[in-house]
C-alpha positions as semicolon CSV with decimal commas, in nm:
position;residue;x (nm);y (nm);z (nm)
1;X;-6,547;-3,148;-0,920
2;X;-6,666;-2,778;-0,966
3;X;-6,510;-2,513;-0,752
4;X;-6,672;-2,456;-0,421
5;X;-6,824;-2,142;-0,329
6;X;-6,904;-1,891;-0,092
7;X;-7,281;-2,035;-0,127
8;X;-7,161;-2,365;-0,057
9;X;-6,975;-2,299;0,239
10;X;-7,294;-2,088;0,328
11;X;-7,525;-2,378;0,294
12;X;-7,268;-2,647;0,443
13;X;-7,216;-2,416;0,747
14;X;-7,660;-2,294;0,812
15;X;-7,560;-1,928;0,748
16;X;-7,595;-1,622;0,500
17;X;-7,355;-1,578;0,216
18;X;-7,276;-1,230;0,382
19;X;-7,211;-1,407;0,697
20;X;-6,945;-1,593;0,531
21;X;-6,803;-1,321;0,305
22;X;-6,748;-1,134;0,621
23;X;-6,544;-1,451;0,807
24;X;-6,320;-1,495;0,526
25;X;-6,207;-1,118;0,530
26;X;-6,201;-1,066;0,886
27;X;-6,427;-0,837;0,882
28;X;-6,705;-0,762;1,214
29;X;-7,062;-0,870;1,174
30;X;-6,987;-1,290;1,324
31;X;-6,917;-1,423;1,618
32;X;-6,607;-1,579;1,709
33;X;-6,760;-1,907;1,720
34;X;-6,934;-1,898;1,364
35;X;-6,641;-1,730;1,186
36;X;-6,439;-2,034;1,353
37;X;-6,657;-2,263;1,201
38;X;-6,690;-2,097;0,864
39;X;-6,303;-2,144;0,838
40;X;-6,291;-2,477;0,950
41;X;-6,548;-2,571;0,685
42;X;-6,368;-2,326;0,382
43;X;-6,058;-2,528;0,466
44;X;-6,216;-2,870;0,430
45;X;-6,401;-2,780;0,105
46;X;-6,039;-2,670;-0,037
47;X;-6,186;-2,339;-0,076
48;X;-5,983;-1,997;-0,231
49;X;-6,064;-1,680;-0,346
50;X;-6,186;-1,620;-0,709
51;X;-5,901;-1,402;-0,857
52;X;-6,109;-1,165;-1,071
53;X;-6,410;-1,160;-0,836
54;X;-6,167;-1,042;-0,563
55;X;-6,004;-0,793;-0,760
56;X;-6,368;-0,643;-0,852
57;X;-6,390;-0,570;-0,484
58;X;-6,057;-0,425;-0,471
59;X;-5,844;-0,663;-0,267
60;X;-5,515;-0,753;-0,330
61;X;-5,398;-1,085;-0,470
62;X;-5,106;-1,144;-0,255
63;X;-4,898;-1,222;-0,485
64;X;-4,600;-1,060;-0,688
65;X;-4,511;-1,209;-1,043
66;X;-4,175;-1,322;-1,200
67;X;-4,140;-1,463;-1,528
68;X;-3,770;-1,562;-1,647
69;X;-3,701;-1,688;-2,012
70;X;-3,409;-1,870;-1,999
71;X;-3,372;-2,239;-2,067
72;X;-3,506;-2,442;-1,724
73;X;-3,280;-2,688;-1,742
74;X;-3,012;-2,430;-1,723
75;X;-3,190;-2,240;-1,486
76;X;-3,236;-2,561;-1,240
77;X;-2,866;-2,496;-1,182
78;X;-2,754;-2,138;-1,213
79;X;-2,674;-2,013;-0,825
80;X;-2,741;-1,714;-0,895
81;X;-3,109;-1,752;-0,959
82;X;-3,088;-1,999;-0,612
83;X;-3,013;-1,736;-0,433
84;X;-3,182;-1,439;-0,564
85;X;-3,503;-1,639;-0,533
86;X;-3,464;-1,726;-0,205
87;X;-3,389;-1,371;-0,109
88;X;-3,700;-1,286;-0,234
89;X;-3,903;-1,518;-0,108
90;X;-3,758;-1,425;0,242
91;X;-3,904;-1,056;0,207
92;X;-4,199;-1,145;0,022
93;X;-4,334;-1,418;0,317
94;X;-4,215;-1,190;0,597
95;X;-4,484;-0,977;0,436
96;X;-4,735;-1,268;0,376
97;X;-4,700;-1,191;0,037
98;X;-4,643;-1,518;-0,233
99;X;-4,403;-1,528;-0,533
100;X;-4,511;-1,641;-0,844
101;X;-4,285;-1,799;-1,076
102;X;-4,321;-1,946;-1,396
103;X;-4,041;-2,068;-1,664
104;X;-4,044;-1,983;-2,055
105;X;-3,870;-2,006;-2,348
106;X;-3,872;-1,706;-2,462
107;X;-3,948;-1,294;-2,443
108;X;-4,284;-1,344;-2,671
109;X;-4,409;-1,585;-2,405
110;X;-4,249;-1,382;-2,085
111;X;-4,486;-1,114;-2,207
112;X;-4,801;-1,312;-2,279
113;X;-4,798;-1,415;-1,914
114;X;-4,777;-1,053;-1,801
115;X;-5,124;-1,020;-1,973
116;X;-5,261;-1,314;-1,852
117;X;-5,205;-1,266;-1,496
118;X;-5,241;-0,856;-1,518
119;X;-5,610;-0,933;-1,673
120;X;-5,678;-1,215;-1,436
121;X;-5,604;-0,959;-1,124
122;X;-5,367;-1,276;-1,016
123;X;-5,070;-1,057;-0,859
124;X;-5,038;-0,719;-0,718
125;X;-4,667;-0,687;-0,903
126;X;-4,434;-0,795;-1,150
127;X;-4,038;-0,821;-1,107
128;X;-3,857;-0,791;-1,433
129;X;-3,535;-0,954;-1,471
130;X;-3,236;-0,974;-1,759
131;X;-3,296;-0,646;-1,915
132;X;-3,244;-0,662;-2,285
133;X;-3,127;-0,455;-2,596
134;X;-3,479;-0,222;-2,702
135;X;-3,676;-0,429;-2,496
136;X;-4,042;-0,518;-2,560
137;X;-4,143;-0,616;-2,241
138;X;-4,065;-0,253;-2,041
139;X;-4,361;-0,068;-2,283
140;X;-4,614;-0,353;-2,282
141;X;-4,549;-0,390;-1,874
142;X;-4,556;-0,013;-1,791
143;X;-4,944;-0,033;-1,983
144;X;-5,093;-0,296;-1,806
145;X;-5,073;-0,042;-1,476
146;X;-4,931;-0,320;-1,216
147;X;-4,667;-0,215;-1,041
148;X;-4,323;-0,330;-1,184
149;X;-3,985;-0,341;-1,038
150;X;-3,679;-0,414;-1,330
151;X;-3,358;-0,605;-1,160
152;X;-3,104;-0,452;-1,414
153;X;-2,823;-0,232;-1,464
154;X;-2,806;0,182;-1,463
155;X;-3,018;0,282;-1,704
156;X;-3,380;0,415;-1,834
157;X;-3,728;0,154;-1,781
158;X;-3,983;0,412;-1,881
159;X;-4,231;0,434;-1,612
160;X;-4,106;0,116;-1,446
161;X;-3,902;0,111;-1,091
162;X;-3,527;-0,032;-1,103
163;X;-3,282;-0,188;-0,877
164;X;-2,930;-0,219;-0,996
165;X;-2,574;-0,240;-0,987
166;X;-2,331;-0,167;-1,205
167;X;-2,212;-0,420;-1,418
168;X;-1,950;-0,196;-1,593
169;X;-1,744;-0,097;-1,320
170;X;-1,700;-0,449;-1,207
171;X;-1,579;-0,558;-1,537
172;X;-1,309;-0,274;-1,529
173;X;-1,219;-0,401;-1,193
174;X;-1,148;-0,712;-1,333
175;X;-0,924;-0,587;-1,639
176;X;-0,703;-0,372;-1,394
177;X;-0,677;-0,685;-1,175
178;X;-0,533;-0,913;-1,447
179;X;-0,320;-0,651;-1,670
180;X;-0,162;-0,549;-1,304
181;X;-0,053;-0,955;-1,293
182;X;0,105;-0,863;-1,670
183;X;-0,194;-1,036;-1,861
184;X;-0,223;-0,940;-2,220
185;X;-0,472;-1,225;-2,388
186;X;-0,763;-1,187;-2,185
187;X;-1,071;-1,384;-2,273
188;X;-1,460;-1,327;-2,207
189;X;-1,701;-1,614;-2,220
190;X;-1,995;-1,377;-2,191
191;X;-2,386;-1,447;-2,136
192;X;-2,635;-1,391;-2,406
193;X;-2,592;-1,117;-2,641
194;X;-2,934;-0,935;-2,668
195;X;-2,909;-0,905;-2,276
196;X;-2,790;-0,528;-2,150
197;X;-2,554;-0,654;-1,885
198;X;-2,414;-0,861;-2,133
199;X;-2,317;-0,573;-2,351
200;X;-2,199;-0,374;-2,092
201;X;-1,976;-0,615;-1,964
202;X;-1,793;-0,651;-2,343
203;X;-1,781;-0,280;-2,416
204;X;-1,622;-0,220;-2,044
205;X;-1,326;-0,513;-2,141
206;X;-1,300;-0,336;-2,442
207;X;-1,257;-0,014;-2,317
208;X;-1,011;-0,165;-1,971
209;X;-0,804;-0,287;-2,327
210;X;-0,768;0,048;-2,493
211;X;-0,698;0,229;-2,171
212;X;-0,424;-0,032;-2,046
213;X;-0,264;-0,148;-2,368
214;X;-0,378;-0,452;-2,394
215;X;-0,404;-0,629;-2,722
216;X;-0,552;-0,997;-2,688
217;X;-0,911;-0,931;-2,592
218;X;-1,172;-1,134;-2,717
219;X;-1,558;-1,183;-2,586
220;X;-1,769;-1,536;-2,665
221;X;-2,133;-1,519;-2,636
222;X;-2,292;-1,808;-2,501
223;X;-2,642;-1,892;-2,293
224;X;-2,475;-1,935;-1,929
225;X;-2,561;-2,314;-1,939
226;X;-2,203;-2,526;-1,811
227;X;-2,214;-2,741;-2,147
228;X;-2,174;-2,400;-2,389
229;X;-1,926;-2,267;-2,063
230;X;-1,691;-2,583;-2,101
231;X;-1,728;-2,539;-2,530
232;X;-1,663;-2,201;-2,555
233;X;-1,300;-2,296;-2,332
234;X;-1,244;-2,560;-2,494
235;X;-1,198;-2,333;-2,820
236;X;-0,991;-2,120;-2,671
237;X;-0,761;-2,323;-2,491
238;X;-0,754;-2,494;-2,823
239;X;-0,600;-2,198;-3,006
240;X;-0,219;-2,174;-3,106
241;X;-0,208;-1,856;-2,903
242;X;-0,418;-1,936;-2,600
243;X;-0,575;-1,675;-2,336
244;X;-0,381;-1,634;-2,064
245;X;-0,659;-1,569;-1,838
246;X;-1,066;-1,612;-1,872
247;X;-1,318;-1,386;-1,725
248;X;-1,636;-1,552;-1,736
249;X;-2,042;-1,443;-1,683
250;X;-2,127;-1,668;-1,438
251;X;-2,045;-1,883;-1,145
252;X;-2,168;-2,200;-1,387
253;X;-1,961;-2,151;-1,649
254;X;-1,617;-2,113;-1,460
255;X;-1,698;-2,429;-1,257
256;X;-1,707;-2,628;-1,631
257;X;-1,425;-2,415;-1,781
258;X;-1,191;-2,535;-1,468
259;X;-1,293;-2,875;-1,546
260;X;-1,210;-2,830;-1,940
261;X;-0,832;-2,708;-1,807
262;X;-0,804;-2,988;-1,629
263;X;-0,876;-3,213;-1,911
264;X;-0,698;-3,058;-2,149
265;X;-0,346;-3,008;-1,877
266;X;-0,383;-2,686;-1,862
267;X;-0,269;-2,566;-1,518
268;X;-0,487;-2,289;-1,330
269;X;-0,358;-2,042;-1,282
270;X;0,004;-2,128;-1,391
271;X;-0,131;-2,138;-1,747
272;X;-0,464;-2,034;-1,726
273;X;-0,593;-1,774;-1,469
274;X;-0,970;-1,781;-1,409
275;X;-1,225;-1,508;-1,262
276;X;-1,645;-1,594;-1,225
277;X;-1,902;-1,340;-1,163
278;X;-2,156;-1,389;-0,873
279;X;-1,922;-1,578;-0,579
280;X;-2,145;-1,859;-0,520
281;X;-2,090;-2,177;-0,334
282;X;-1,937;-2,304;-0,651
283;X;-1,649;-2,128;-0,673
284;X;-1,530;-2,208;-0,344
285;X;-1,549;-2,560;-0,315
286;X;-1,406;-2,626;-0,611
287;X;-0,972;-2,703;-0,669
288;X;-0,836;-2,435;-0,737
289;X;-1,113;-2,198;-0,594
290;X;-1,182;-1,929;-0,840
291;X;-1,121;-1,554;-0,807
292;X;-1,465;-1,388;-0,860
293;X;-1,675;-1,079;-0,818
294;X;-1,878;-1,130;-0,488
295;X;-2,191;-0,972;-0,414
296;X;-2,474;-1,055;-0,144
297;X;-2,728;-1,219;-0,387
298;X;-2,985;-1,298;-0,085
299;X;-2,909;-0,961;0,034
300;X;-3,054;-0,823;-0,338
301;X;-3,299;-1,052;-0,321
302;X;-3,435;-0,942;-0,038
303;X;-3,379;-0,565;-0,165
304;X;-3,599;-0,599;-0,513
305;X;-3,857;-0,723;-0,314
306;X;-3,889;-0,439;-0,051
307;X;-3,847;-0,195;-0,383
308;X;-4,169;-0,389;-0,537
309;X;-4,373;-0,402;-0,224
310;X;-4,318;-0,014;-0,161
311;X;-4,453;0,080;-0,534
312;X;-4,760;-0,119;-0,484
313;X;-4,802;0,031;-0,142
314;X;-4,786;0,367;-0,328
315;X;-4,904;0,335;-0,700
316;X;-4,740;0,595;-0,908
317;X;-4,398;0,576;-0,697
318;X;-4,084;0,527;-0,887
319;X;-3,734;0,414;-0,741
320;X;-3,412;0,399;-0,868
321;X;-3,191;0,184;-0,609
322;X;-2,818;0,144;-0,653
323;X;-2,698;-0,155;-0,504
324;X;-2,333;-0,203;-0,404
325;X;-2,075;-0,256;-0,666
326;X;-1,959;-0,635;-0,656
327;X;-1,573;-0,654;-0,546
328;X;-1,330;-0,832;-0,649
329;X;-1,198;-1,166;-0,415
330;X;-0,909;-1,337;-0,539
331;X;-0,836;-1,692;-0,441
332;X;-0,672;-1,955;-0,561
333;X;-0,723;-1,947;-0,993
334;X;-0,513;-1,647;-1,044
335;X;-0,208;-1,560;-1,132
336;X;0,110;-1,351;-1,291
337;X;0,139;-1,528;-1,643
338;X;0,390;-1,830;-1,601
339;X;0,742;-1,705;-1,696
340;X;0,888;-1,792;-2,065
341;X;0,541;-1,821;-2,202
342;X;0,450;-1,500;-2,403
343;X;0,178;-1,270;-2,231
């Protein structure tokens, strides 16, 4: 079937095409009783607004974009992602604005979408997430002119808006938490490498470890999925001289390396004292719940999405939006290093 039009809805309905373009923006010129109608009849035809034909007469889409290249499998089960989406998606509709989303594989992909959907008028915005290591996508972005908002850490975008936290302090509130409980062999099973949080959150253990004497630090790249989570600890908890505690990227990954002690009869925290990022659900319905950095993800949800509706309310605005720092809950999974083993 080919796309119905204004002229059909015209012709279906015994009126002008203006008469119809003026319903279906609201605009004066019909009577209550015809643009009733007109509506009625649009809705049983299935009928929506051509993208680019709309953006020729200068109306928004309605729409803000976010593209995320990470694995979707991995992705169907991060928390973090749950919840950051669903903050958005509260401010966003509140606004009767929609949320695009679309999965890829990969940054070359990410950023053929942008130009897709920036030359097919099909959002008003974009929201950038997992800022990377001389990153293509912040250039290419910025030229296409559509308002852009970057989720990230501190840090320059170019000409594109940012709202952050800082990933770095966290960390070193996370070193001083577990040398203070007289850990030495602290390990990191980190997120992907060419990401900047990533990095940040290596060089800050690194630098916790010079400051406080500590001489067992070691940081594992991995892609945040549970099955590379629950590798990565196996290794370590593998090695003659095993970490005495694990720091680890996400929520995800902490869940699976609790499960990999347990398999292996390692006892958490006597043994093994773990800390997650992020303070989802996850970590506190699990035995022993985990010690973790919490942070409102809904609450940041909500808080990129007010940052990219006010920049395409006011083209050529730029923000810079601190969030709060995550803190530091301790529960169950942590502990001084059990007495007679080395630290």
């Amino acid at each position: 079937m080919t796309r119905p039009t204004i002229e059909d809805i015209a012709r279906r309905v015994g009126v002008s095409k203006g008469a119809v373009s003026f319903a279906l923006n609201g605009r004066p010129g019909v009577s209550e009783a015809t643009r009733a109608r007109i509506l009625q009849v649009a809705e049983e035809m299935n009928w929506r607004p051509h993208t680019a034909a709309r953006a020729l007469g200068g109306a928004r889409a309605g729409a803000v974009g976010l593209v995320i290249a990470r694995p979707a499998r991995a992705l169907g089960v991060e928390p973090f992602f749950a919840q950051l989406l669903s903050g958005l998606q509260a401010a966003l509709s509140g606004r009767s604005v929609a949320l695009e989303l679309l999965v890829v594989e990969d940054t070359a992909a990410e950023i053929e979408v942008y130009r897709r959907w920036a030359s097919e008028h099909r959002v008003d915005g974009f929201i950038l997430v997992d800022p990377q290591v001389r990153d293509p996508r912040m250039e290419v972005v910025a030229g296409l002119g559509v308002p852009s908002v970057v989720l990230g850490g501190p840090g320059s975008y170019g000409e594109l808006s940012s709202v952050w936290a800082d990933d770095r302090e966290a960390m070193l509130a996370i070193a001083d938490y577990l040398a203070a409980l007289g850990h030495q062999r602290i390990a990191h099973v980190a997120g992907l490498p060419a990401f900047q949080h990533t990095r940040r959150r290596i060089r800050a253990l690194r630098d916790a470890a010079r400051r406080l004497g500590l001489t067992g630090i070691t940081s594992l790249p991995t892609d945040f999925s549970d099955a590379e989570g629950a590798a990565v600890t196996r290794t370590l908890l593998s090695r003659p001289e095993r970490p005495t505690a694990i720091v680890y990227d996400n929520d995800l990954m902490a869940v699976a390396g609790l499960g990999v002690a347990a398999e292996m009869g390692v006892a958490v925290p006597g043994e093994v004292s773990i800390v997650a990022f992020d303070d989802s659900v996850l970590t506190r319905i699990v035995h022993p719940s985990l010690t973790a950095m919490s942070r409102d993800t809904f609450a940041l949800g909500c808080e990129v999405a007010e940052a990219v509706l006010a920049v395409i309310a006011e083209p050529g605005l730029r923000l810079n939006r601190k969030t709060p720092t995550p803190r530091l809950t301790v529960r169950e999974s942590t502990s001084p290093p059990t007495l007679g083993r080395p630290s």
